[in-house]
ZAMARGU-4260 file (C-alpha; in steps of 0.2 Angstrom, whole numbers, plus 5000, padded with zeros to 4 digits):
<rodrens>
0) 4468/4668/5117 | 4467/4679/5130 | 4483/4692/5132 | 4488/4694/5149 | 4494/4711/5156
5) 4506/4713/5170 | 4502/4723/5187 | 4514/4723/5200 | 4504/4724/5217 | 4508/4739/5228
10) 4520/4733/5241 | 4525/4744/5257 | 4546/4753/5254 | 4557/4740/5261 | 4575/4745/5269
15) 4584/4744/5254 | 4574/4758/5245 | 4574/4770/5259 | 4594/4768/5260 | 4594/4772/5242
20) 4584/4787/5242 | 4594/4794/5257 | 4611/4791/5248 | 4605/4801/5232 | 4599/4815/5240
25) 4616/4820/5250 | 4625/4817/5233 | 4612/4828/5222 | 4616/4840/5238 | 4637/4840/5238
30) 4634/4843/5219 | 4624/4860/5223 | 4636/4866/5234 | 4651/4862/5224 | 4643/4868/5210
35) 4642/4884/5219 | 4661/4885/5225 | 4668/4884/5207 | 4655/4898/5202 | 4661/4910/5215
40) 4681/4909/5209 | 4679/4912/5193 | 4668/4926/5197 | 4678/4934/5212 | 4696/4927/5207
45) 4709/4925/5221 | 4723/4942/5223 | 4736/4927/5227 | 4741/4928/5209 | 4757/4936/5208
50) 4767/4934/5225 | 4777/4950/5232 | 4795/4955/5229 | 4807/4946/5240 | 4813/4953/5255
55) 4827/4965/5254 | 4844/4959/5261 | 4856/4969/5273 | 4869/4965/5263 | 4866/4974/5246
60) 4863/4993/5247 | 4845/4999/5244 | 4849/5008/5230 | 4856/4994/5220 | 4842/4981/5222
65) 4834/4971/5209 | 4816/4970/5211 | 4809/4955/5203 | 4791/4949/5198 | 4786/4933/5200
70) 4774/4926/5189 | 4767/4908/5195 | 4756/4903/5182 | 4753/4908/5164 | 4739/4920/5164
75) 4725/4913/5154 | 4713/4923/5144 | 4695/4928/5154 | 4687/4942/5158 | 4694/4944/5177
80) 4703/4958/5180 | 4723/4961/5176 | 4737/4969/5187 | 4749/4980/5178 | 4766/4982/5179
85) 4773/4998/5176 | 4793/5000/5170 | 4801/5018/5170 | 4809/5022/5152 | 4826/5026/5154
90) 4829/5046/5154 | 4850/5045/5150 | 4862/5030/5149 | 4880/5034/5152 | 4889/5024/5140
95) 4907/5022/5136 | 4915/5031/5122 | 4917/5017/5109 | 4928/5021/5091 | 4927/5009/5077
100) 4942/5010/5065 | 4944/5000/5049 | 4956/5005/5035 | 4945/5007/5019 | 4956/4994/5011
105) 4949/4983/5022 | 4933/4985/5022 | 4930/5003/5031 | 4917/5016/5027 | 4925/5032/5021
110) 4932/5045/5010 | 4949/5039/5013 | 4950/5029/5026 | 4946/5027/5046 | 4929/5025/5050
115) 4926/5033/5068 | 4909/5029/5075 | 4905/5040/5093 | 4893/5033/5101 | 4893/5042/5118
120) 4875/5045/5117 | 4861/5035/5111 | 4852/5050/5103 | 4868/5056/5093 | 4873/5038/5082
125) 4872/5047/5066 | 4890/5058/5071 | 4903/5050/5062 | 4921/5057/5059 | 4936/5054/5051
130) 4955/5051/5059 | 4967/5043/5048 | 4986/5042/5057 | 4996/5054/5050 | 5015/5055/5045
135) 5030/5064/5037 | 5045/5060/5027 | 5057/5074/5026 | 5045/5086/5031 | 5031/5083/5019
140) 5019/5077/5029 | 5004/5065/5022 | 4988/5058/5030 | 4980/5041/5023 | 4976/5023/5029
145) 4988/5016/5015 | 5004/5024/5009 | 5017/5017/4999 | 5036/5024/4999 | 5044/5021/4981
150) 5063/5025/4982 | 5077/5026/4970 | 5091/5013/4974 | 5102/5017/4959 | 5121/5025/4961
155) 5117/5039/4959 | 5111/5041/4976 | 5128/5039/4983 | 5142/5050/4972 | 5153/5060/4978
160) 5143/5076/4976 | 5130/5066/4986 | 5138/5061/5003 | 5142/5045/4996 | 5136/5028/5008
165) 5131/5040/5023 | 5120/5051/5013 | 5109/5035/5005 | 5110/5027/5025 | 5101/5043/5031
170) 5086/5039/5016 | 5086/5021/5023 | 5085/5027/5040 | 5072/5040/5036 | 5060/5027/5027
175) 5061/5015/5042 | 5058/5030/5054 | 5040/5033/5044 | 5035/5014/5044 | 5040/5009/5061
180) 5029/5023/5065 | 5013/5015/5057 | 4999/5010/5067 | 4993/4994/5063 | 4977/4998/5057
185) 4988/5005/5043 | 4992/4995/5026 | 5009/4999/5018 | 5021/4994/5005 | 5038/4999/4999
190) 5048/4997/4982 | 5066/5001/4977 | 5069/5007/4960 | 5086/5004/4949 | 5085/5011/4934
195) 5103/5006/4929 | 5096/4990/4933 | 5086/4991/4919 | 5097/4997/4906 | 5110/4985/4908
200) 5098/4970/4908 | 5092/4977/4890 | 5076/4964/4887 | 5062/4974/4891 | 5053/4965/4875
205) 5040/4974/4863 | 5033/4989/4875 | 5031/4980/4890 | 5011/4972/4888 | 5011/4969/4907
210) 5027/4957/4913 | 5044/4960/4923 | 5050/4976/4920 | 5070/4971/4928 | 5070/4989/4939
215) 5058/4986/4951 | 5060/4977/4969 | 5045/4976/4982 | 5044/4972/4999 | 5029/4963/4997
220) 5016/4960/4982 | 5003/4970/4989 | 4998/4983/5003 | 5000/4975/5019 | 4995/4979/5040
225) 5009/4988/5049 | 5009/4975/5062 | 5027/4972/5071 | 5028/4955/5061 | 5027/4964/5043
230) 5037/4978/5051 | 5052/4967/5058 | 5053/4959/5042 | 5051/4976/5033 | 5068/4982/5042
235) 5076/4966/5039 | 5073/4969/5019 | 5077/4986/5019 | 5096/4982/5025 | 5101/4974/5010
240) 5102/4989/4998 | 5117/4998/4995 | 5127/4992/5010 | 5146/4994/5005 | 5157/5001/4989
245) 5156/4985/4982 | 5146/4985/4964 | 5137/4968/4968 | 5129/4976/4983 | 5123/4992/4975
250) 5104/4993/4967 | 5090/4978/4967 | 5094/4963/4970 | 5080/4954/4964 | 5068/4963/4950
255) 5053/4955/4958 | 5038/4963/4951 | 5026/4961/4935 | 5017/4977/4931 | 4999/4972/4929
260) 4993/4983/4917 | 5000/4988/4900 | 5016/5002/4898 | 5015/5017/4889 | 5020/5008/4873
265) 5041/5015/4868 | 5054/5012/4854 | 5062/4997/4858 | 5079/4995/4851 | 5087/4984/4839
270) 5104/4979/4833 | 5111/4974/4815 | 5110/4954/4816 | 5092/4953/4826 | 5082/4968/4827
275) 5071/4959/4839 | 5082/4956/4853 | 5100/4965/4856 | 5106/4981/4860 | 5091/4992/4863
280) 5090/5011/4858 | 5088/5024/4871 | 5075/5034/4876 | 5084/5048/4881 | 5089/5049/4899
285) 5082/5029/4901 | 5066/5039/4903 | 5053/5024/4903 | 5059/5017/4919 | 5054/5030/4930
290) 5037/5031/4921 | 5036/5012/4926 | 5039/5015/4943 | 5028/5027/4943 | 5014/5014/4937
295) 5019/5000/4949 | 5015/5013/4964 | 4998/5019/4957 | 4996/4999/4955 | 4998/4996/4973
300) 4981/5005/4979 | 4989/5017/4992 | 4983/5033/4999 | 4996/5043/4999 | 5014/5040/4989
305) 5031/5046/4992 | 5046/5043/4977 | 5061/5048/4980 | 5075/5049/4966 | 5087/5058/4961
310) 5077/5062/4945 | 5060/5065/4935 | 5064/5067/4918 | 5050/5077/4908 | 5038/5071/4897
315) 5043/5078/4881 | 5059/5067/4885 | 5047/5052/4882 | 5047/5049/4863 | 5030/5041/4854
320) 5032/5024/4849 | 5037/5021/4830 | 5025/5014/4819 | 5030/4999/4810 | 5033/5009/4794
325) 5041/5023/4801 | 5051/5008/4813 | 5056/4995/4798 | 5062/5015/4788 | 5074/5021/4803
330) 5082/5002/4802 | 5086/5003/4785 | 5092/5021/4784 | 5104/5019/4799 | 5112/5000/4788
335) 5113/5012/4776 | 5124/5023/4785 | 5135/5012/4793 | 5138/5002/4777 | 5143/5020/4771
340) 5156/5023/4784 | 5163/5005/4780 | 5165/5010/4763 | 5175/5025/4768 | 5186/5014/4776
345) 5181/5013/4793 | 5178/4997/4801 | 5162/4990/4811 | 5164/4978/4824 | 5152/4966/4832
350) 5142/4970/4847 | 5153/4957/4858 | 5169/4963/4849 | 5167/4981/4854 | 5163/4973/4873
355) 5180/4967/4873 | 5187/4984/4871 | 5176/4992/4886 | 5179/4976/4898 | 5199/4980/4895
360) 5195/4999/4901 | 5183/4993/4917 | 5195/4982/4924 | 5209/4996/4919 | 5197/5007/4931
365) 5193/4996/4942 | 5207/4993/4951 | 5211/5013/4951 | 5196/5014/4960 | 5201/5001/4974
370) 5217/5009/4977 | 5210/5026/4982 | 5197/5018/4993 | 5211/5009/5001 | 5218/5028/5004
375) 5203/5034/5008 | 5201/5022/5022 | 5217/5024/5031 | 5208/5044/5032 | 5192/5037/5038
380) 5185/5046/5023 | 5167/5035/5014 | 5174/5023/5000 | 5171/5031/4983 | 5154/5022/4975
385) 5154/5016/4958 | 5145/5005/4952 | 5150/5002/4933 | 5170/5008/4932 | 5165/5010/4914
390) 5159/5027/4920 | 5174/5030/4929 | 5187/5026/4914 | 5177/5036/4903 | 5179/5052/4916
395) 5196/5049/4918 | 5200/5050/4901 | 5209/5035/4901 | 5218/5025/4886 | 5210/5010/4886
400) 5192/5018/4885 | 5199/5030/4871 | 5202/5015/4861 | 5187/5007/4868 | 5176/5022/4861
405) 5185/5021/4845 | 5176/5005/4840 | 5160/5007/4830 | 5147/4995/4827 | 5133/4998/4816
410) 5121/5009/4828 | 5132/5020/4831 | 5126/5025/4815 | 5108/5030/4818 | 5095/5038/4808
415) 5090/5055/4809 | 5072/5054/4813 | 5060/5066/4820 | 5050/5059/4836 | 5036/5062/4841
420) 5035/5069/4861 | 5024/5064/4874 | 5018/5076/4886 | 5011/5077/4902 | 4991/5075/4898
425) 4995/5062/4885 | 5006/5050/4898 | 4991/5052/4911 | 4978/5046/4897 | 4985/5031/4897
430) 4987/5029/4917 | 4967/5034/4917 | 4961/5016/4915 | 4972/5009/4930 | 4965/5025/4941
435) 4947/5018/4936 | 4951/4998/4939 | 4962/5002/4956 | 4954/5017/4964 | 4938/5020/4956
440) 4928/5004/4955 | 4936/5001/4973 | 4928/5017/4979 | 4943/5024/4985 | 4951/5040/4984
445) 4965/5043/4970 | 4982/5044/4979 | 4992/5061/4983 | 5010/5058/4974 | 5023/5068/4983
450) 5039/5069/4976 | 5055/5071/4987 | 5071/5074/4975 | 5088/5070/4980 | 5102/5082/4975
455) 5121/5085/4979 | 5122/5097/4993 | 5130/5111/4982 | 5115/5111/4972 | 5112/5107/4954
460) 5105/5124/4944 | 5103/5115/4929 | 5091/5100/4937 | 5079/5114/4944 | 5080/5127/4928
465) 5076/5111/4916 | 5065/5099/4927 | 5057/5105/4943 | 5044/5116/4936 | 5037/5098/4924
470) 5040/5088/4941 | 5029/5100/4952 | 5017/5099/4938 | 5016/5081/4938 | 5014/5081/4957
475) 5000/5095/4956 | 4989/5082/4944 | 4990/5069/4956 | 4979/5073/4969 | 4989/5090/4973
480) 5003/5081/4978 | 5020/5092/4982 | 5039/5093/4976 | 5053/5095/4989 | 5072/5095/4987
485) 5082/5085/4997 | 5100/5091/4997 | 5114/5077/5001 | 5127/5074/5015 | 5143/5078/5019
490) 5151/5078/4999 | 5167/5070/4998 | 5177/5087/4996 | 5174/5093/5011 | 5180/5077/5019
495) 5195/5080/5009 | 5196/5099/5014 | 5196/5095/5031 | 5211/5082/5030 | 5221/5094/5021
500) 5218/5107/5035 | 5222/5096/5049 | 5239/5091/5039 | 5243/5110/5036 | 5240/5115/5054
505) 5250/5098/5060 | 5264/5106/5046 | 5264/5123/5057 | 5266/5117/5074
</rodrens>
């Protein structure tokens, strides 16, 4: 079989072809061209880029223009050329003083308080100072962020030596001056004292491990702002103490505060039907409770402390707690003794017969006392302050607290024992641990204690010859802290000079 190949026979272009032809040529054509165009851009890229700054308006003053750029597009990466934009660094910045002030107790940077940043220049950041608000209490000026004022509200801030009502009115006054003046970037507390309060109460329990100590009234818990709200309510509180003659309205009113660490450890008392519980012993002078004061003010965190009192007993007045040999030896050795002075035919009463004898002598007193206040006021001579009459009887001499004395109970009997005597390094010791858990660990500086005694006008020789050397002591090892004497009003003598002067020269004319 024969295989057939096919040959087209040559035939002349018709129209059709020759329109074709034409066709591709102008496109393969307007392809070169183009071609051509898109080369040239990206070679010689248009200046168009970036468009000029906006006209300047009439309005706006040359000087304070804003000049802007523009950007239309995101630049893309290629190897054309790119425009530079230049921008001046700043030479100087005027910038506003600026003082930043925290009190370290609430978070401030600090030795002992204010944090002050100046930051007037840029270059000079790292110049820091310090300005804590200062103040002064009777002259004795202190400087802190947080201060505390611990004051004695006992009776003996208004005797008759003292100026009476008027003389404790002028510590009230003084104290409300300092905190009124607070700013409110300040933190402060203050505490009243009473240590009669404590005595007659008589429960202090086994050496006070932490618990109320019934002498001790706070205006608040802890350190607060002195903003006008914690300052209104601070005068408010402070009204309340020692207001009139009347004994329910002298000292604390309400024993508020838990010490919260442990006490110097003290010989409790004891009495002959429970050793435990009635009738406590003495330190002498009720030392203890100024000691607790004391610790309830270093408890508080403050900067700087002012206690006023009337008192600051020495340390060597602070006997060593007994041990329970030496303790349960005493007990039996002062039984002994007053079972000795029954047999000699004395008697011994009970604890709540004796009472009765002293309650017969206050009320006796008592009413002695309101009758020469009534006197007193038809003078317009200050009511004379007492708080227990007992005190009163006793002074006077009185029957009925002769007979009163008379009665014996069994502790009146005690046993001769040598105590051993705290001193002034060895009370500290045991504060050390507070000053580490309070101040220490909290970076803050330990407190300056400045000590303002209260003493009758006349003066008191044998206070300053026995007790102010220990007390400037005392102040000296915290934190250099000073002791001043403040001498009291007006005493009740002179009011009662000056009466009789105007009756002798009424007598004359």
């Amino acid at each position: 079989m024969k295989i057939r190949h096919f040959k087209p026979k040559h035939q002349k272009n018709s129209l059709f072809l020759k329109v074709l032809i034409a066709v591709g040529a102008l496109m393969t054509a307007a392809l070169i061209l183009a071609g051509g165009i898109m080369v040239t851009q990206a070679i010689l890229p248009s200046e168009t880029e970036f468009e000029s700054v906006p006209p300047q308006q009439n309005t706006v003053e040359p000087e304070k223009q804003k000049r802007k750029v523009i950007t239309k597009n995101v630049q893309k990466r290629n190897s054309s050329l790119v425009k530079r934009i230049n921008i001046v660094q700043p030479q100087q910045i005027n910038t506003p003083q600026i003082e930043i002030s925290l009190p370290s107790g609430m978070g401030g940077d600090g030795t002992d308080g204010f944090s002050s940043i100046d930051m007037s220049g840029m270059a000079n950041l790292g110049k820091v100072k310090i300005d804590l608000p200062e103040f002064d209490i009777f002259g004795v000026k202190g400087s802190s962020d947080r201060v505390l004022i611990c004051f004695d509200v006992c009776d003996k801030t208004m005797t008759e030596e003292m100026g009476a009502l008027p003389a404790f009115n002028v510590v009230k006054n003084e104290i409300a001056t300092l905190v009124r003046g607070l700013p409110a970037t300040c933190l402060f507390n203050v505490m009243a004292f009473d240590m009669n309060r404590g005595q007659k109460q008589g429960n202090l329990g086994n050496g006070i491990e932490g618990g109320n100590v019934n002498c001790i009234e706070v205006y608040r818990q802890n350190l607060v702002p002195a903003n006008s709200s914690n300052k209104s309510a601070f005068e408010s509180w402070i009204k309340q103490f020692n207001t009139s003659a009347d004994p329910k309205d002298m000292g604390i009113r309400d024993a508020n505060y838990d010490l919260r660490f442990p006490y110097v450890p003290f010989n409790e008392g004891f009495a002959y039907s429970s050793v435990e519980k009635k009738n406590h012993v003495w330190q002498r002078h009720g030392v203890v409770y100024w000691y607790m004061a004391y610790q309830a003010a270093i408890e508080q965190g403050a900067g700087v402390i002012y206690f006023l009192t009337t008192h600051w007993p020495r340390a060597d007045e602070f006997w060593v707690k007994m041990t329970p040999a030496e303790r349960k030896k005493y007990v039996e050795q002062t039984k002994k003794n007053a079972e000795k002075y029954e047999k000699s035919g004395g008697k011994i009463f009970t604890p709540d017969e004796k009472n009765k004898f002293f309650a017969i002598a206050r009320e006796v007193a008592r009413k002695m006392i309101e009758e020469e206040n009534a006197a007193r006021a038809k003078k317009g001579i200050p009511p004379m302050v007492v708080r227990d009459s007992w005190g009163y009887a006793a002074q006077k001499g009185i029957p009925e607290a002769k007979t009163a004395m008379s009665k014996k109970t069994w502790d009146d009997f005690p046993s001769e024992f040598k105590f051993k005597h705290h001193t002034n390094s060895s009370i500290m010791a045991h504060y050390e641990p507070i000053f580490k858990k309070v101040y220490d660990e909290r970076g803050l500086k330990r407190p300056v204690f400045n000590m303002i005694i209260m003493l009758p006008k006349k003066g008191d020789p044998e206070w300053q010859k026995k007790y102010f050397k220990n007390a400037s002591a005392w102040a000296r090892q915290n934190n250099k802290g000073v002791v001043r004497i403040l001498r009291g009003a007006k005493p009740i003598s002179e009011y009662e000079d000056s009466g009789k002067k105007k009756e002798s020269k009424t007598e004359k004319k």
